[in-house]
N, C-alpha and C positions, 0 to 999 in steps of 0.2 A: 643429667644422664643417669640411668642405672639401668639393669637388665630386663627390661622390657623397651624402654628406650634409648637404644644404644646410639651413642654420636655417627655422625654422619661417617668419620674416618673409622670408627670400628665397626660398622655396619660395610663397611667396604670390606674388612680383616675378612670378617665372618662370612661375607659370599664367595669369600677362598675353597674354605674349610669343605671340603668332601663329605657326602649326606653318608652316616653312619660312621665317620671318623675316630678312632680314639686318639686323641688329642693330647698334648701340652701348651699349657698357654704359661710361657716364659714370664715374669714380670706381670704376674695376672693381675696385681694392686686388688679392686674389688672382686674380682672374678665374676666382675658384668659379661665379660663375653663367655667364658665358657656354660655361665649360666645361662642366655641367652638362647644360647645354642642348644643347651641342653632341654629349656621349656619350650622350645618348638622343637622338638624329638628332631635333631638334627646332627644329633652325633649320638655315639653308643658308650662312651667313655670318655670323661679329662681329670687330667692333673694340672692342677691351680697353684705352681711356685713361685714363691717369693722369697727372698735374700732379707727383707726387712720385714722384722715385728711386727710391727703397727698395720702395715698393708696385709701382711698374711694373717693376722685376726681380724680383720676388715673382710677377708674373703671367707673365712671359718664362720664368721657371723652369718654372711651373704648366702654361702649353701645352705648354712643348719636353717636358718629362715626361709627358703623356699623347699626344704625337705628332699634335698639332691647329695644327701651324705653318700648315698647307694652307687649314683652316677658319678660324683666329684670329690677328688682327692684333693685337697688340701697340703700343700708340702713347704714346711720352712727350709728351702737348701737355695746353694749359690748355682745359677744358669741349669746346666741340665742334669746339675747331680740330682735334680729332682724327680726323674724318671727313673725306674727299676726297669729289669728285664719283664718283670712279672705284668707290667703294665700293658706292653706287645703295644707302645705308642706307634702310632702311622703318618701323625701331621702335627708337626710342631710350630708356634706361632711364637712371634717376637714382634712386641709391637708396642711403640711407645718410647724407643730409645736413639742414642746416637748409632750409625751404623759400623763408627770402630766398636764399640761397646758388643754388639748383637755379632760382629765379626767374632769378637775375641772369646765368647760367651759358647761359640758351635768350634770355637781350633778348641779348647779346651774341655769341651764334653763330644769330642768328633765319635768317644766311643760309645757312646749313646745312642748314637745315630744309624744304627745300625736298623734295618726294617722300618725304617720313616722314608715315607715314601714321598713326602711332601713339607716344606718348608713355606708359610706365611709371613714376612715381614714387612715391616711398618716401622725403617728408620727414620728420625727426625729427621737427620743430617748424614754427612757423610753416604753417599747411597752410592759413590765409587766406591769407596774403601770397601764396601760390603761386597757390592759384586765382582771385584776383584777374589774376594775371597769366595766367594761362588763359583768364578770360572775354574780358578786353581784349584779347589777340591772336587770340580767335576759335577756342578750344580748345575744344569743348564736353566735358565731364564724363560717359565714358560706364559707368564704373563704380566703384566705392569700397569698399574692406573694412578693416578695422578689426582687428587681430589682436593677443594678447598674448604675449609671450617674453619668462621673465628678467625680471620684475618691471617690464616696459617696454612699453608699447602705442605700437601703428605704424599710421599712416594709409597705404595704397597708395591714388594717384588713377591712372585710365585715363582718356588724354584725346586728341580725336580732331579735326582740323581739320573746320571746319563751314562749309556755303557758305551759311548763313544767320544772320543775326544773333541773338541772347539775350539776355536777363540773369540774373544771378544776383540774389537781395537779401542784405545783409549776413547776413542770419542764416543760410540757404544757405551763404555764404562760409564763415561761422565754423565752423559743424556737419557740412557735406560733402552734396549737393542729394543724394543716391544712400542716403548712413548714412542719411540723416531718414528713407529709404522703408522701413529695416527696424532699425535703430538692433540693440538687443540687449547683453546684459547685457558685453559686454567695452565698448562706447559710454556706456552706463549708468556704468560703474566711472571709465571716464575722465572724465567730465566730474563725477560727486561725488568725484572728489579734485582734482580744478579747485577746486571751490567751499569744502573744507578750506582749500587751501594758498591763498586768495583773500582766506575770513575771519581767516585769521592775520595778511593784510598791512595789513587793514581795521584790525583792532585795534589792530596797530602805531601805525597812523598815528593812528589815536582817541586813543591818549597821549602824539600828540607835544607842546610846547609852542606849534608854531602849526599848528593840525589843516588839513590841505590838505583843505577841505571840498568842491569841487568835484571833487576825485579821487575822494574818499571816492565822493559820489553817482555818479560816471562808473563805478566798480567795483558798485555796487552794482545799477545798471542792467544791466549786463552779467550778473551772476549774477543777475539774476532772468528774461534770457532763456535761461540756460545750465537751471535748476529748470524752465521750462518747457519744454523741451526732453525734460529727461528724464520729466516726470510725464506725457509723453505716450506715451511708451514702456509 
């Protein structure tokens, strides 16, 4: 992969991204995608932050070598102390991490967020935890895809401040409110190898010597909203 050939899952990020955007791309590592975007005149501005070293000279390299100093900010800080006011960011991207991580990363730069108009994420994991914390800051969920790459499936949420109140219900959280309206066989895949690697941990415990019997049924509750989920599909 590099920024003319971006992976399958970040070529999903990138048709989030609004045509003329000024951008943060959170966690940029090479800063393939903002540079991507930026060599198909697809955005008008980003900032490329990274928390670690080695990734943020990996991205300094990557701009100065395609001659996108002008375009692409470069920023070693932690989450979104990487944006300034001066920057006037509109769509911020996170993509690549756990979604406590990408949760904890927007409660602690929430004053950042100010005039972003659009949020791109791309959690490995945990993709309740994050839209929980989407709903309660008043994110509303405006779109969701679901992609497979490399034996690995990826949740991308787009999420949009809302001047009116929602909710989500648990089961929305868990599943994604936008996947339930079309779900489809890479959604299908993912959650029956949920329910494999589930019954394994079930069994597990079924031969411990003191069976954690209320876990047991807490897992088994859960996979029988996860079955019905899919036999609706």
């Amino acid at each position: 992969m590099d920024e003319k050939n971006l992976s399958k899952r970040l070529a999903t990020v990138a048709s989030y991204v609004p045509a003329g955007a000024r951008m943060a791309d959170i966690g940029s590592d090479h800063a393939y995608l903002p540079a991507a975007l930026a060599l198909q005149k697809k955005i008008s501005y980003a900032v490329a932050g990274e928390v670690v070293k080695g990734p943020y000279e990996n991205a300094v390299s990557e701009i100065k070598g395609h001659g996108l100093t002008d375009l692409i900010k470069p920023r070693l800080a932690d989450g979104l102390a990487a944006i300034t006011p001066a920057d006037r960011i509109d769509t911020v991207v996170a993509a690549g991490m756990g979604g406590t991580l990408i949760a904890e990363i927007l409660e602690r730069g929430k004053d950042r967020l100010q005039g972003v108009r659009r949020l791109v994420l791309q959690p490995n994991v945990g993709e309740g935890r994050l839209r929980r914390w989407l709903m309660d800051n008043r994110y509303q969920i405006m779109a969701e895809q679901i992609v497979a790459e490399d034996d690995h499936i990826y949740e991308i949420i787009v999420a949009e401040p809302s001047v009116v109140s929602f909710r989500y219900s648990d089961y929305e959280l868990m599943f994604g409110p936008r996947l339930l309206e079309k779900k489809g066989p890479v959604f299908t895949a993912k959650w029956r190898d949920y329910i494999k690697r589930q019954q394994g941990v079930i069994h597990q415990m079924e031969q411990a010597q003191k069976v954690p019997v209320a876990r047991i049924a807490e897992l088994k509750q859960k996979l029988a909203l996860v079955a019905e989920a899919i036999d609706d599909d």
